[in-house]
KOLDRENGU-664705 format. One record per residue (C-alpha): x, y, z; residue number from 1. Coordinates in nm, 2 decimals, m for minus. Example, Ala and Ser with C-alpha at 12.3 -4.5 7.8 and 13.67 -1.06 7.14 Angstrom:
KOLDRENGU-664705
PAPA | c1 | c2 | c3 | i
PAPA | 1.23 | m0.45 | 0.78 | 1
PAPA | 1.37 | m0.11 | 0.71 | 2
***
This chain:
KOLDRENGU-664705
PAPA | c1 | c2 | c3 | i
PAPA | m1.29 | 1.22 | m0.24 | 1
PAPA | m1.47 | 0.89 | m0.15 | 2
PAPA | m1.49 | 0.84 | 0.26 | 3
PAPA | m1.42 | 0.51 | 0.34 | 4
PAPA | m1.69 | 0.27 | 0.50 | 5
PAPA | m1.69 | 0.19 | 0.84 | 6
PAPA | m1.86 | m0.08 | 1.00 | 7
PAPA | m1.86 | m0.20 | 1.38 | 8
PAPA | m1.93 | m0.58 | 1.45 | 9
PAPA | m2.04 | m0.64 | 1.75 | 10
PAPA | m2.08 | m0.96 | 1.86 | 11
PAPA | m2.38 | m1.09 | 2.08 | 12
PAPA | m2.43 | m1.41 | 2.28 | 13
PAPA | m2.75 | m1.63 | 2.18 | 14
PAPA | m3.01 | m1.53 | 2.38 | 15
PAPA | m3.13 | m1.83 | 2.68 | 16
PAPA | m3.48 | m1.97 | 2.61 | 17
PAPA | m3.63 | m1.69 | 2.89 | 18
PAPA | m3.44 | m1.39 | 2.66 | 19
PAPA | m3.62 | m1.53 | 2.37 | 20
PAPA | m3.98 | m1.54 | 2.59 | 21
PAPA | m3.91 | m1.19 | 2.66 | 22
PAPA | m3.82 | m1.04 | 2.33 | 23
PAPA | m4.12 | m1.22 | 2.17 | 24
PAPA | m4.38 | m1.09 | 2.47 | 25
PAPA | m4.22 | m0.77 | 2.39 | 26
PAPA | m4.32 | m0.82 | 2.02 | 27
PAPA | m4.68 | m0.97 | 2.04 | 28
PAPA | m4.78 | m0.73 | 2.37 | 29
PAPA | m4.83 | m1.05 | 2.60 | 30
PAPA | m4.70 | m1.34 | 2.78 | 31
PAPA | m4.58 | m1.58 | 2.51 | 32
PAPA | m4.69 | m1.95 | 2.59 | 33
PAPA | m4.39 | m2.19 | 2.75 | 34
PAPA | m4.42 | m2.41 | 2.43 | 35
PAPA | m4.42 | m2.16 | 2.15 | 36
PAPA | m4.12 | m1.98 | 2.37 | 37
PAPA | m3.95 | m2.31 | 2.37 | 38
PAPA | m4.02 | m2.36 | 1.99 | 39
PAPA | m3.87 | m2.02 | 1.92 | 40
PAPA | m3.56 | m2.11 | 2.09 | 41
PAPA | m3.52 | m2.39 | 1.95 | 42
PAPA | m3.56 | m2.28 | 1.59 | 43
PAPA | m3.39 | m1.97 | 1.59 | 44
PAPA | m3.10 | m2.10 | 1.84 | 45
PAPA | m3.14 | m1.79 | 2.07 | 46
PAPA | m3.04 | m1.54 | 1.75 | 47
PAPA | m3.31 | m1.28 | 1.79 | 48
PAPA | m3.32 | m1.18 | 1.45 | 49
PAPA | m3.42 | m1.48 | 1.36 | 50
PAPA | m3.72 | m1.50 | 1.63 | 51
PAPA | m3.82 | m1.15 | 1.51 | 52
PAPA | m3.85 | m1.30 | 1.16 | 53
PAPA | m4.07 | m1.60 | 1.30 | 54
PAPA | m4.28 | m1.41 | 1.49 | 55
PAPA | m4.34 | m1.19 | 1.19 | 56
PAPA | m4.37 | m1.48 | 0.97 | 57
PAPA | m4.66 | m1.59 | 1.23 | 58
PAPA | m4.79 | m1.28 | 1.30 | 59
PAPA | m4.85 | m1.21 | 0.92 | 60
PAPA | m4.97 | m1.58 | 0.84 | 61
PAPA | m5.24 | m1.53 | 1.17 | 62
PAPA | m5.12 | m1.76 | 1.40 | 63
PAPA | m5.05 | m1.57 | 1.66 | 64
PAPA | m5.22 | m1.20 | 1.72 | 65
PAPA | m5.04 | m0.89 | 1.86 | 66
PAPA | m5.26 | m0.78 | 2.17 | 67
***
């Protein structure tokens, strides 16, 4: 007998500019700078998976260093 999948969707509010500061600090080890915060927002339009992939995406290309 095959158990049915379950799933649970829960839905999340885009985080504010100062969210996406956080989770990034939170990421790198430091204080993120106001302007790449702001850039993060903007681009990823508060959905943190997307600023996790960023950050990763800088982190691997050298732009930015964990501390």
């Amino acid at each position: 007998m095959r158990a049915a999948a379950r799933s649970l969707r829960i839905d999340v509010p885009p985080l504010d500019r100062a969210g996406i500061s956080q989770l990034a600090s939170t990421v790198i080890g430091r204080e993120l700078a106001g302007r790449l915060a702001e850039d993060l927002h903007r681009a990823s339009g508060g959905n943190p998976g997307h600023t996790l992939r960023a950050l990763a995406t800088l982190i691997e290309d050298g732009q930015i260093q964990r501390a």
